[in-house]
Structures are given as structure tokens and as C-alpha cells.
C-alpha positions as CSV (number, residue, x, y, z in Angstrom):
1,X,41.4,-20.4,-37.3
2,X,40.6,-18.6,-41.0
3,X,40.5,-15.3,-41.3
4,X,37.4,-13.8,-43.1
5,X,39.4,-11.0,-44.8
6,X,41.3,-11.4,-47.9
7,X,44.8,-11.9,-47.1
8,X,45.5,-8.5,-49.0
9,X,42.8,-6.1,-47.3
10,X,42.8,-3.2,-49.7
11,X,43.7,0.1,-47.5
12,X,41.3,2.9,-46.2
13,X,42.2,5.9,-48.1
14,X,41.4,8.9,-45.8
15,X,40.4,12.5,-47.6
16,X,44.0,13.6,-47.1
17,X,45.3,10.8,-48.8
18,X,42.5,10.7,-51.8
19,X,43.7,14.7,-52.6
20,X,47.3,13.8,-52.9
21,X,48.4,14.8,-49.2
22,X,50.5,17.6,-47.5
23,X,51.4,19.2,-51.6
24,X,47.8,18.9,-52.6
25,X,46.4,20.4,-49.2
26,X,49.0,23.3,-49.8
27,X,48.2,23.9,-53.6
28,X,44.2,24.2,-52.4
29,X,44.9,26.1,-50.1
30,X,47.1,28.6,-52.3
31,X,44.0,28.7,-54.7
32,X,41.6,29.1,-52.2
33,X,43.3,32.0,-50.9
34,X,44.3,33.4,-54.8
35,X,40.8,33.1,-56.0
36,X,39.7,35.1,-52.4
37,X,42.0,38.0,-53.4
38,X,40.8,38.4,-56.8
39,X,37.2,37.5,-57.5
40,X,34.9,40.2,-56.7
41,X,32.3,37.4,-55.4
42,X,34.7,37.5,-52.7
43,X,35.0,40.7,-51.8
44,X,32.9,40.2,-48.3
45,X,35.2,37.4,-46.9
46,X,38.7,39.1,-48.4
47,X,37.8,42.2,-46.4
48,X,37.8,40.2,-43.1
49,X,41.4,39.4,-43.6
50,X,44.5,41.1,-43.3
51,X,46.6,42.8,-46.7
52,X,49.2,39.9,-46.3
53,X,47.2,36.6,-46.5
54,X,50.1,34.6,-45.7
55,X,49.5,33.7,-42.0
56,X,45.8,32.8,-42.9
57,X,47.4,30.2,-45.8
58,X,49.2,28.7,-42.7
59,X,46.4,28.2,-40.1
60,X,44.0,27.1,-42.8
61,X,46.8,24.6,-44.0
62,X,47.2,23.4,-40.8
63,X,43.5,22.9,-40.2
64,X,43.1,21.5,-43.3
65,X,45.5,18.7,-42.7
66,X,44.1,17.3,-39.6
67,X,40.6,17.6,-40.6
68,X,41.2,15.4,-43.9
69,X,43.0,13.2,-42.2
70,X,46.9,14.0,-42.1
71,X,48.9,15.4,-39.3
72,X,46.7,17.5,-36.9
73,X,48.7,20.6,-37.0
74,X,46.5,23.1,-36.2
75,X,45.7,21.3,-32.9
76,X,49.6,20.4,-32.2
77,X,49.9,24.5,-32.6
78,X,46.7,26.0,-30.5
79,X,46.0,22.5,-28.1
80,X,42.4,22.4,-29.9
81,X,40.6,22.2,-33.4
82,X,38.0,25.1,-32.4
83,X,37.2,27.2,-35.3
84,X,34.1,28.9,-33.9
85,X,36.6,30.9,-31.7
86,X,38.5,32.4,-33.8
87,X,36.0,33.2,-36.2
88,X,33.9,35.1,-33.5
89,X,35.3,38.8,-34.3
90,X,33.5,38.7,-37.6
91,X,30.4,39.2,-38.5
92,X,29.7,35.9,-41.0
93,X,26.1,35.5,-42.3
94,X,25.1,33.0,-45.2
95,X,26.1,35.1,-47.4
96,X,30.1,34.9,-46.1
97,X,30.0,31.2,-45.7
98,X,28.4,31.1,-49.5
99,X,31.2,33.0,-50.9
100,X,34.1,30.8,-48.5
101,X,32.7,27.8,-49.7
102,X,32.1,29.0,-53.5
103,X,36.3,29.8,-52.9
104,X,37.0,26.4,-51.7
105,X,35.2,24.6,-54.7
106,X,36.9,26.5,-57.2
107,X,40.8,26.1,-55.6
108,X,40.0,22.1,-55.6
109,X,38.8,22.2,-59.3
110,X,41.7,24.4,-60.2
111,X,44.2,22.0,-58.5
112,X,42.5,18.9,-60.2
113,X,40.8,16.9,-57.2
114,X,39.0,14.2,-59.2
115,X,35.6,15.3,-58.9
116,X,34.6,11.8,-57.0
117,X,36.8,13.6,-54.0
118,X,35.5,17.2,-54.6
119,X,31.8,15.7,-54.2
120,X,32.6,13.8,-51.3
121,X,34.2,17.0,-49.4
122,X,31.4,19.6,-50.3
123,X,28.9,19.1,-47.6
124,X,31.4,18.6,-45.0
125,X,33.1,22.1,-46.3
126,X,29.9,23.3,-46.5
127,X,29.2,22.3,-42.8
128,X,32.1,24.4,-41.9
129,X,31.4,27.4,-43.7
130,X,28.0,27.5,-41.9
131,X,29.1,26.2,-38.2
132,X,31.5,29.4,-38.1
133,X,28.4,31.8,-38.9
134,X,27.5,34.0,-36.0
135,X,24.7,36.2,-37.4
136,X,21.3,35.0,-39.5
């Protein structure tokens, strides 16, 4: 029997691959959290979080890994991938999820995702910015 592939199928990149992995994931995640602290677009979303950021770099580095495709960390730490729960406390409108997203846009440009990669993850980050907002 032939096969219909080539003998040399070329591999399925996933997102977490296409950034550069685990160091790329960690340097955009360090941005995002640098350009959160210091732009004043930011100021509504930097006020939700504590003085030291550096738990927050964690969780959204774990998070971040699983949902591009590496190691699921986040759910190996909590047993789920539920954002919506921990988000709950805060009140997050459009106008939160605008500057969060606005945040993640810039760490990935300042880090150097090829823009083919940065256009293919901002709806999806988009679709998380707006499926934690609990208010209009």
C-alpha cells in the first residue's frame, strides 16, 4: 500500500513553537508586564494588580504556555485553565480588556514576534481580554 503523504511530512508548528517557546513566552510576558507598569494607557489594569508584579509574570507565564501550545502549566498548578474565576474580583469593562490587550501587542512587537505570528495571535488574545470582562 502507498502512502498519500510525502515521505517527509513537514511538521505542524503550534503558536508556542512559531514564538520561539518557553524563552520567547517569558520575554513577552516580561514586556507585557514592563509596558503595564509604565505606560499611562495602562494605568486602569496596573491598578488591579499588586506593587510586586512578579507572581502575576508567573501565572500569566504559565497560562500562556499551555494556551499556545507548550506545557500546560497553569492547569498542572490549579487542576483547570479557568480564567474567568480568577478575574471575577475586578471590575473589567472594554475599556480594561482594550488596554490588556493594547499591553500584549506591544510586549510581542518589542520582543520581535514576526508579525505573520503577531497577526495570527491577536483575535484569540483579543477573545481573552473580552471573555474575562464582567461589566458592560
Amino acid at each position: 500500500m502507498t502512502s498519500t503523504q510525502p515521505a517527509e511530512a513537514e511538521e505542524q508548528l503550534n503558536p508556542y513553537d512559531l514564538i520561539g517557546g518557553e524563552a520567547a513566552v517569558r520575554r513577552i510576558v516580561n514586556r507585557f508586564y514592563d509596558i503595564m507598569d509604565s505606560a499611562p494607557e495602562a494605568a486602569g489594569i496596573r491598578k488591579m494588580h499588586a506593587k510586586d508584579l512578579s507572581p502575576m509574570r508567573e501565572r500569566l507565564f504559565e497560562f500562556l504556555s499551555g494556551w499556545l501550545g507548550g506545557p500546560p502549566l497553569y492547569s498542572q498548578r490549579t487542576g483547570s485553565v479557568c480564567i474567568t474565576h480568577a478575574h471575577q474580583p475586578f471590575d473589567i469593562g472594554q475599556e480594561e480588556a482594550d488596554q490588556w490587550v493594547m499591553c500584549m501587542r506591544q510586549a510581542m512587537i518589542d520582543v520581535e514576534i514576526p508579525p505573520d505570528v503577531r497577526e495570527m495571535l491577536d483575535q484569540p488574545f483579543q477573545m481573552i481580554a473580552n471573555f474575562v470582562r464582567n461589566r458592560g
